[in-house]
C-alpha positions in Angstrom: -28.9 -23.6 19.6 -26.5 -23.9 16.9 -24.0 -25.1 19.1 -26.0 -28.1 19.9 -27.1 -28.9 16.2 -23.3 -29.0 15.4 -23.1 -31.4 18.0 -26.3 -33.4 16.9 -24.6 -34.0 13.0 -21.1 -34.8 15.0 -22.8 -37.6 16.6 -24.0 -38.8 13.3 -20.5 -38.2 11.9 -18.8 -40.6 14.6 -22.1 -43.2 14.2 -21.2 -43.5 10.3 -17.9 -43.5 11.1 -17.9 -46.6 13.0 -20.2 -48.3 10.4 -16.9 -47.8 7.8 -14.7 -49.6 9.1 -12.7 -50.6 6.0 -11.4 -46.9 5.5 -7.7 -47.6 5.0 -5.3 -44.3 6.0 -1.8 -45.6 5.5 0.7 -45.0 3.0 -1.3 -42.2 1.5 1.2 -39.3 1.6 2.1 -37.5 -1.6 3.8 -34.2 -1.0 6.2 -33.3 -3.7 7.7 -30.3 -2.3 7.3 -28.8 1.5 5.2 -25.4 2.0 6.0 -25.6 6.1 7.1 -22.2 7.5 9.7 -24.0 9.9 10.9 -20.7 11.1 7.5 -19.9 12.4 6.8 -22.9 13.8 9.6 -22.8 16.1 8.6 -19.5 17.6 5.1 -21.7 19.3 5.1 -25.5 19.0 6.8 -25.6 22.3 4.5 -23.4 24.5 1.9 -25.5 26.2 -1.4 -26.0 25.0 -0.6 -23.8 21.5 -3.0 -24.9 19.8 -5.6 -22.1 21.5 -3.4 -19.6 19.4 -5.2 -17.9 16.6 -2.1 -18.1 14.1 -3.6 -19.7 11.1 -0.9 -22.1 10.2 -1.7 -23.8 13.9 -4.8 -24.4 12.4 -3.5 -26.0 9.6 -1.9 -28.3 11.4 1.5 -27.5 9.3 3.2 -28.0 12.6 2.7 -31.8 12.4 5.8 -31.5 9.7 7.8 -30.0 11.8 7.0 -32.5 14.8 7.8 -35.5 12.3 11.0 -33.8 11.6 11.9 -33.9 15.1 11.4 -37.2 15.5 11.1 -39.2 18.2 9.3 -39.9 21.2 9.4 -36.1 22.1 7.6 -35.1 18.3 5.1 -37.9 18.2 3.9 -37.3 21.8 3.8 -33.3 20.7 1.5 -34.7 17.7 -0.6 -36.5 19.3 -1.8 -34.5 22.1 -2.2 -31.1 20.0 -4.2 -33.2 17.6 -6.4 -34.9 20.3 -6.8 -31.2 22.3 -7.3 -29.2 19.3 -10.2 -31.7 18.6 -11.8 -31.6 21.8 -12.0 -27.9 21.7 -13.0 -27.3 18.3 -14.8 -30.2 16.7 -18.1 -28.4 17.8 -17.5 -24.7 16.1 -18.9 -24.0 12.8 -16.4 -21.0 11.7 -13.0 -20.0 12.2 -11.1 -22.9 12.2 -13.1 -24.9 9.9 -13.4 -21.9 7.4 -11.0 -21.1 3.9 -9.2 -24.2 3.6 -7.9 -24.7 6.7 -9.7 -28.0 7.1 -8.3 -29.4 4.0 -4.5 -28.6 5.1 -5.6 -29.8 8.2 -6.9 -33.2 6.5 -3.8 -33.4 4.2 -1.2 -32.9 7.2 -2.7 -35.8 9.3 -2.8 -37.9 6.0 0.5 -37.1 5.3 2.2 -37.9 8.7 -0.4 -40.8 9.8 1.9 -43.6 9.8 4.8 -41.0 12.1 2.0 -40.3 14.3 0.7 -43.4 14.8 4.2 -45.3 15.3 3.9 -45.5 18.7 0.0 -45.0 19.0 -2.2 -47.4 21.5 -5.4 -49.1 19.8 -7.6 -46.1 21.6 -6.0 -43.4 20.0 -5.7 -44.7 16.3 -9.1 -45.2 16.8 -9.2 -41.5 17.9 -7.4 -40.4 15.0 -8.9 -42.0 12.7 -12.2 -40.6 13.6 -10.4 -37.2 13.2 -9.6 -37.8 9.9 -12.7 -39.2 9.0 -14.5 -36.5 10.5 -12.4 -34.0 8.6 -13.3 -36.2 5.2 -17.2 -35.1 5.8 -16.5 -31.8 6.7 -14.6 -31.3 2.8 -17.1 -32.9 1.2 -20.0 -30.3 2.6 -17.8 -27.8 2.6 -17.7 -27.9 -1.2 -20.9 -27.9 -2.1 -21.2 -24.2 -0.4 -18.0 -22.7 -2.1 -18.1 -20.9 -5.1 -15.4 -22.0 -7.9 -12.8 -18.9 -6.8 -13.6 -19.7 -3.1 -12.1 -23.3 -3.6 -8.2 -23.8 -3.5 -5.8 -26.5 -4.5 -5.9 -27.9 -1.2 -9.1 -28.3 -1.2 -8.9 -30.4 -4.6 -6.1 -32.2 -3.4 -8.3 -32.7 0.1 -11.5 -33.9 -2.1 -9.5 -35.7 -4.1 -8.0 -38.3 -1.4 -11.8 -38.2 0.2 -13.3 -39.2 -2.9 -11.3 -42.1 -3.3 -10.1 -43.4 0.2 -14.4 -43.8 0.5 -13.5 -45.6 -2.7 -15.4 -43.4 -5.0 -13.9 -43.3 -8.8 -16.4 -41.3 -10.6 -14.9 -39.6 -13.3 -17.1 -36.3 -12.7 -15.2 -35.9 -10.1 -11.5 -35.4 -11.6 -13.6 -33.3 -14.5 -14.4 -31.2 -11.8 -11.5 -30.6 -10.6 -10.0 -29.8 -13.8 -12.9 -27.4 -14.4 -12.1 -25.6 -11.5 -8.2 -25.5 -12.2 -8.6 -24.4 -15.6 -11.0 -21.3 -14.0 -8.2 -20.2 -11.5 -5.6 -19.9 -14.4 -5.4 -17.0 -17.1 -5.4 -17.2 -20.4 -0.9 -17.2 -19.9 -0.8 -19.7 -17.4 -0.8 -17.8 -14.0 -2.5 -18.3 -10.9 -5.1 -15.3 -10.4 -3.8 -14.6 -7.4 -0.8 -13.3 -9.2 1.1 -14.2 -6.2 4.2 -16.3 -7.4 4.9 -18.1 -4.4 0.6 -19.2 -4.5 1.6 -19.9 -8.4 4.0 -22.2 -6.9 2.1 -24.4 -4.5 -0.4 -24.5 -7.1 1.4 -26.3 -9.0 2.8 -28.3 -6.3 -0.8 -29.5 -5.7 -1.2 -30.2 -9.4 1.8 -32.6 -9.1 0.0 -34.1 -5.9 -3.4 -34.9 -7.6 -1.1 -36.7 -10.7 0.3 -38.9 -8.5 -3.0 -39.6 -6.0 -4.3 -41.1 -9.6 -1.6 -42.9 -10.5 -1.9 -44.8 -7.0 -5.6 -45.4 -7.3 -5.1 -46.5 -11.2 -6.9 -44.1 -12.6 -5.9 -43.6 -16.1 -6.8 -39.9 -16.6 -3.0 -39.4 -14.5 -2.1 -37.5 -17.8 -5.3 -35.1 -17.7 -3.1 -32.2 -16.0 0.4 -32.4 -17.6 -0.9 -29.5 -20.3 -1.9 -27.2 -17.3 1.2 -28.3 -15.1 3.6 -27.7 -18.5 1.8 -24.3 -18.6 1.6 -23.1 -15.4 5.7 -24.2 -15.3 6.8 -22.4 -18.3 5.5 -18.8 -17.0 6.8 -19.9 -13.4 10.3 -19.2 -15.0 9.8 -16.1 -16.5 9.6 -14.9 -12.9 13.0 -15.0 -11.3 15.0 -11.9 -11.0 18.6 -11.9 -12.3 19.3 -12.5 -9.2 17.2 -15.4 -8.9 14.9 -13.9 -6.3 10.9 -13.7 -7.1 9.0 -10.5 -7.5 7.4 -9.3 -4.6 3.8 -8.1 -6.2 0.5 -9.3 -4.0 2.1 -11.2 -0.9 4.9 -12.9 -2.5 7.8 -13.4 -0.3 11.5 -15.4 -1.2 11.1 -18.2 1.9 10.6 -20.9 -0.6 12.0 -19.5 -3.9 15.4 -22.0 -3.6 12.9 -24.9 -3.1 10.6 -23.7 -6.4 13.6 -23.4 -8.3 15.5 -26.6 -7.7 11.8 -28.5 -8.3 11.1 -26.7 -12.1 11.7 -29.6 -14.4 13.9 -27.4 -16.7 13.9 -30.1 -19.9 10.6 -29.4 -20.2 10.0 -25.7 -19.6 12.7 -24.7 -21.8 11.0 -25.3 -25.3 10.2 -22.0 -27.0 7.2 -20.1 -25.9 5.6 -17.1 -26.7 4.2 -14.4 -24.1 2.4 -11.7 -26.2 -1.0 -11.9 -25.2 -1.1 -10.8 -22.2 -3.7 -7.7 -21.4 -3.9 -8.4 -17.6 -1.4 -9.8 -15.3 2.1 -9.3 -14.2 4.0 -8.1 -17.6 7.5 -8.8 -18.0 10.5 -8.1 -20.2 13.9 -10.1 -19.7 17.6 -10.2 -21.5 20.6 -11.8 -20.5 21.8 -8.1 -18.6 18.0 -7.3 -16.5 14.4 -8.1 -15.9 11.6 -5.7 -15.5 8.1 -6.7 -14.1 4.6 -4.5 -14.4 1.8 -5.1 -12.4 -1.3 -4.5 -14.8 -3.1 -6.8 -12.6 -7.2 -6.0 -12.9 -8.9 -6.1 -9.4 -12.3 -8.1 -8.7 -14.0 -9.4 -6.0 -13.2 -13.1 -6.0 -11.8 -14.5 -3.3 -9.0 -15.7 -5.7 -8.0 -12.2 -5.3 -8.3 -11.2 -1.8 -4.9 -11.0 -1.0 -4.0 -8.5 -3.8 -2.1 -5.5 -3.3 -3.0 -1.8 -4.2 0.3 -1.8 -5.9 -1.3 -0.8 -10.2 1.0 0.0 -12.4 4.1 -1.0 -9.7 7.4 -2.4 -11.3 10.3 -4.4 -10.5 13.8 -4.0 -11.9 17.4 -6.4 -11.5 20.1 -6.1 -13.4 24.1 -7.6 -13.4 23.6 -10.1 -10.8 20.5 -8.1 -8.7 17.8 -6.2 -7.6 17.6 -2.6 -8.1 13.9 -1.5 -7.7 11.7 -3.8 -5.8 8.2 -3.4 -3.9 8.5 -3.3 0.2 8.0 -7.3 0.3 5.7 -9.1 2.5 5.8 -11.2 5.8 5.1 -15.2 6.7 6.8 -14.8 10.2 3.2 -14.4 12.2 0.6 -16.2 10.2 -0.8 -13.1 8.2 0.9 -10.4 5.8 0.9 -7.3 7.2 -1.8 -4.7 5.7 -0.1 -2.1 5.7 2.2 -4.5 2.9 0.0 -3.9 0.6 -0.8 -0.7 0.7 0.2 1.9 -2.7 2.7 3.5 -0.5 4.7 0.5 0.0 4.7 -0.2 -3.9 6.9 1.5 -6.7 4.3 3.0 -8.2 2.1 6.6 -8.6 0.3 7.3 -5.5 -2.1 10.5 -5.2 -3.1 12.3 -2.0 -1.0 9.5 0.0 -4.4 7.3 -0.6 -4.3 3.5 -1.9 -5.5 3.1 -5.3 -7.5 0.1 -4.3 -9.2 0.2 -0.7 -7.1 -2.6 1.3 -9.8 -5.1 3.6 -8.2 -8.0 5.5 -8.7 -11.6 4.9 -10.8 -10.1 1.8 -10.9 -9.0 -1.6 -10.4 -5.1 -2.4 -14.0 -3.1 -1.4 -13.0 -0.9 -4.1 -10.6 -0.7 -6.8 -10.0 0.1 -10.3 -12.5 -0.5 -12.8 -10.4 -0.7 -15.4 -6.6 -1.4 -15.5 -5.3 -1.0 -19.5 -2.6 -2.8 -20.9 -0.8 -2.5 -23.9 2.8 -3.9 -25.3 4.6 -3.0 -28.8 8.3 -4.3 -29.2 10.7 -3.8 -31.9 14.6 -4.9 -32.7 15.6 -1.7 -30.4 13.2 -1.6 -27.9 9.9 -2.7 -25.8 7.3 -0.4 -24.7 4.7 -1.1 -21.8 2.3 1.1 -21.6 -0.3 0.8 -18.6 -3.7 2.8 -17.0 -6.2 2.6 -14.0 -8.8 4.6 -13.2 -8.7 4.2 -9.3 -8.8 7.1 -8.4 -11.7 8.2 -11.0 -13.9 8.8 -8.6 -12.4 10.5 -5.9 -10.2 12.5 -7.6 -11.4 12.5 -11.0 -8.1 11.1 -12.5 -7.0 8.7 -14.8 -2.8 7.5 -14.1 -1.0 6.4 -16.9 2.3 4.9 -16.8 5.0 4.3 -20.5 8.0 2.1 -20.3 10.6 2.0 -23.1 13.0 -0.9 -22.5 15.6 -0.6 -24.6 16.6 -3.7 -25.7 20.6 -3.2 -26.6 21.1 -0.7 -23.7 20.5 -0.8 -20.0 18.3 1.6 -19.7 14.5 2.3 -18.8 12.5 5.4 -19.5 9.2 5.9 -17.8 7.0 8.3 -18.3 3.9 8.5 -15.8 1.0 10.8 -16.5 -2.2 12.2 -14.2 -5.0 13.1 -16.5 -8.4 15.1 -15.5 -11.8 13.9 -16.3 -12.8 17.4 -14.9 -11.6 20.6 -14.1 -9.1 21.2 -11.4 -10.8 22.7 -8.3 -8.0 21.8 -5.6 -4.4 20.9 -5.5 -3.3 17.4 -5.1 -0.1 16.1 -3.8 1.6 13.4 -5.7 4.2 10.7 -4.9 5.9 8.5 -7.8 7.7 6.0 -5.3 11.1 3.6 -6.2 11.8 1.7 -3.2 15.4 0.7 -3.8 17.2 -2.8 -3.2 19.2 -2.9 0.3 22.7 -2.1 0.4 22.4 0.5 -1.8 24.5 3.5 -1.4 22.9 7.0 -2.7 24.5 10.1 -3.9 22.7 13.7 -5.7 24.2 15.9 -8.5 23.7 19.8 -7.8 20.7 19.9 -9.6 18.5 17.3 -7.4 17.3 15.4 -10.3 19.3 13.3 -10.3 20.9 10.2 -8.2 24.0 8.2 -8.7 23.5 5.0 -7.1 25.6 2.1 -6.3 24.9 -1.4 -5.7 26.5 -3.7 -3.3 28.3 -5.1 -6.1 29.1 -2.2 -7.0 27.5 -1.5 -9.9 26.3 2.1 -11.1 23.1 3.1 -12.3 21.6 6.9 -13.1 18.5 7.6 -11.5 17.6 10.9 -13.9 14.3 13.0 -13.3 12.8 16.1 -14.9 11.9 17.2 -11.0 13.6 17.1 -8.5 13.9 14.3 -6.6 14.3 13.2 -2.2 15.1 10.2 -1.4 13.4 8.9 2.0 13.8 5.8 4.2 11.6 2.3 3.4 12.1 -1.0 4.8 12.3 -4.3 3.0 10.1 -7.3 4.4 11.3 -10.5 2.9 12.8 -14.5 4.0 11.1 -13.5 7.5 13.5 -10.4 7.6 13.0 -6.5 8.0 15.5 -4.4 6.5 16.3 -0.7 6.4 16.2 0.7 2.8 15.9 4.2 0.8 13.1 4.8 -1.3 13.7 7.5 -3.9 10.5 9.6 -4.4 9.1 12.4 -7.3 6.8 14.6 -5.1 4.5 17.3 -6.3 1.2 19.2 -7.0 -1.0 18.7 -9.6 -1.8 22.0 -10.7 -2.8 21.3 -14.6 -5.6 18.9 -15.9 -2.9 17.2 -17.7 0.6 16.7 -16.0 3.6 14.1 -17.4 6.4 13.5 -15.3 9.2 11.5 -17.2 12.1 9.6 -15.4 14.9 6.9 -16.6 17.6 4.3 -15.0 20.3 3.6 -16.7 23.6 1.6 -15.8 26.9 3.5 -16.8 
């Protein structure tokens, strides 16, 4: 039944279709920087009939960048029959692949390589392709009516966008809306609230996009988004390592990170701005000798957030050059991140009874998480202290986590300090892990007493690894630039015996 409805409106679709015949495709392509996962594409896009794969970026038709890469006879003829088969099989579903915003990337990829594709088309299938596109057009525009705000991504601006205007439509209610909804995905410092820096990117990215798809059409509110694009730029670089690499909180990954960096304009973003307000988010601290990240990041059910990680009150740390604590990274090779990614375990942070502090669900916000993640920040000439909470695991194990970092400011050194506290009497023993999955390449030794760790980097530079228990150190792996590497994780295990127990830690280059 609803098969057949789907296929009643696509009849209607194609009818108005051919009753706009002044709908003018050409030069419309206004990518600033390139997304494509190239490396991915290559493992499929010569297998017959791949587009019946269920790897999302098939669907997305990113693969069409690739083809126009190529070149050729050999890409455009690849185009053109997985367009025109992907069509005939799918035009009639009402889901998966017309669901998130696959049919805006979709739409923007076959914008953006029109003229490639048709280069050597015959008259029957431009006419074909254009009814794709168009068909795609409709589909945004009902689309968006259903979504709510967080549900809607900067594709699907930029997709709505290029609809609204290609069916010649300049209604300035339109770009208001769009800038309402930018403004809602954005916190009060300027990130994305995904608080994934590589989505942080492309937002931006997109931003640029929508600037220039007015400029084209001469629409004179081109300069509505330069205050969000200058914002959303200047806290982009605050989040490079000192090695240059990003962060890897909530699905980031490095694939792109030489492309972000070259495109940051840095004349602009290197006017003095202050960072202090910030009570939810990723926290930093940087000086000329390290970098230190926080993730005091509050959970919620948008679908802003559904790629989050269970990693509260998780840190990053580089210093001299590179990376010396880092989280376990996360995977573009096969279409989806890995869950197991982004579970608390794979995270350099407190963990109790090996359970994630927010309950992981695929392709979906967190089920459950912490109510309420704390932050607080107080700095003077000698040092900076971070001081974070979360009470995930409130409820199942009646405890509240705290973690204190004191950055010192004129040394290279960090002391944490991370504390379970009891909302209840202890009636069982629980097992604790305080993980630090190290950088790769790093060579590990102990002092007699265990607490201790000498490490040293692969440029050879030593750090003390001091602990008031003692310590293991236990293998991890490192998923980043469509890589897997073997590294050590070193790890403060114990039972909670006491309603109130601090264990207290420090790294410090000597």
């Amino acid at each position: 039944m609803i098969f057949t409805i789907r296929k009643i409106i696509n009849v209607f679709i194609i009818y108005k279709f051919k009753s706009n015949k002044n709908l003018i495709f050409s030069n419309l392509n206004f990518r600033k920087n390139d997304f494509t996962n190239y490396f991915q594409i290559k493992t499929y896009i010569f297998k017959n009939n791949f587009y019946n794969l269920s790897n999302k970026n098939i669907h997305s038709f990113d693969y069409l960048n690739f083809s126009n890469k190529l070149g050729g006879k050999i890409g455009i003829n690849l185009s053109k029959e997985s367009i025109f088969g992907w069509f005939d099989k799918n035009k009639n579903k009402l889901n998966f692949p017309w669901s998130e915003d696959l049919t805006s990337k979709r739409f923007i990829n076959l914008l953006y390589n029109y003229e490639y594709i048709n280069s050597s088309a015959r008259i029957n299938e431009k006419k074909k392709l254009d009814l794709i596109i168009f068909f795609h057009m409709h589909r945004i525009l009902f689309d968006l009516k259903t979504k709510k705000t967080s549900e809607i991504s900067s594709y699907d601006l930029v997709a709505y966008l290029l609809t609204s205007l290609i069916k010649n439509k300049k209604n300035y209610n339109i770009i208001n809306y769009i800038k309402f909804i930018t403004e809602n995905q954005i916190d009060n410092l300027g990130m994305h609230k995904s608080y994934n820096i590589l989505e942080h990117s492309k937002f931006i990215n997109n931003l640029h996009e929508i600037k220039n798809i007015l400029l084209f059409f001469n629409i004179k509110k081109s300069d509505l988004f330069d205050k969000l694009i200058l914002k959303m730029t200047s806290i982009l670089n605050q989040y490079f390592h000192i090695d240059g690499s990003m962060p890897l909180f909530n699905g980031s990954n490095n694939i792109y990170t030489k492309l972000i960096y070259n495109s940051l304009n840095k004349d602009t973003y290197l006017a003095k701005r202050e960072f202090s307000n910030i009570s939810n988010g990723l926290a930093f601290y940087g000086d000329k000798d390290k970098k230190i990240f926080f993730d005091v990041v509050q959970p919620n059910k948008d679908m802003i957030s559904s790629n989050l990680s269970a990693g509260t009150l998780s840190i990053e740390l580089s210093g001299f050059g590179e990376k010396i604590v880092t989280n376990c990274g996360a995977s573009e090779s096969f279409g989806k991140n890995p869950e197991y990614l982004r579970y608390s375990a794979a995270h350099s942070t407190i963990i109790l009874q090996n359970t994630n502090i927010s309950e992981i669900k695929e392709g979906n916000p967190h089920i459950k998480f912490p109510q309420s993640v704390v932050f607080r920040k107080e700095a003077n000439d000698e040092k900076e202290i971070f001081e974070g909470s979360h009470n995930g695991y409130m409820k199942k194990f009646n405890k509240i986590i705290k973690r204190k970092l004191v950055i010192f400011k004129n040394m290279n050194k960090i002391n944490g300090e991370d504390t379970f506290i009891s909302y209840k009497e202890i009636k069982e023993r629980l097992i604790f892990h305080i993980r630090f999955h190290l950088a790769e390449e790093m060579v590990f030794n102990f002092t007699n007493n265990k607490k201790n760790v000498i490490l040293k980097t692969k440029n050879e530079n030593i750090w003390l690894f001091k602990s008031d228990t003692e310590l293991i150190v236990e293998d991890s792996i490192l998923v980043d630039n469509n890589l897997t590497k073997p590294i050590k994780q070193i790890v403060l295990k114990g039972v909670l015996s006491e309603n109130k127990t601090v264990k207290k830690w420090s790294l410090e280059k000597i």
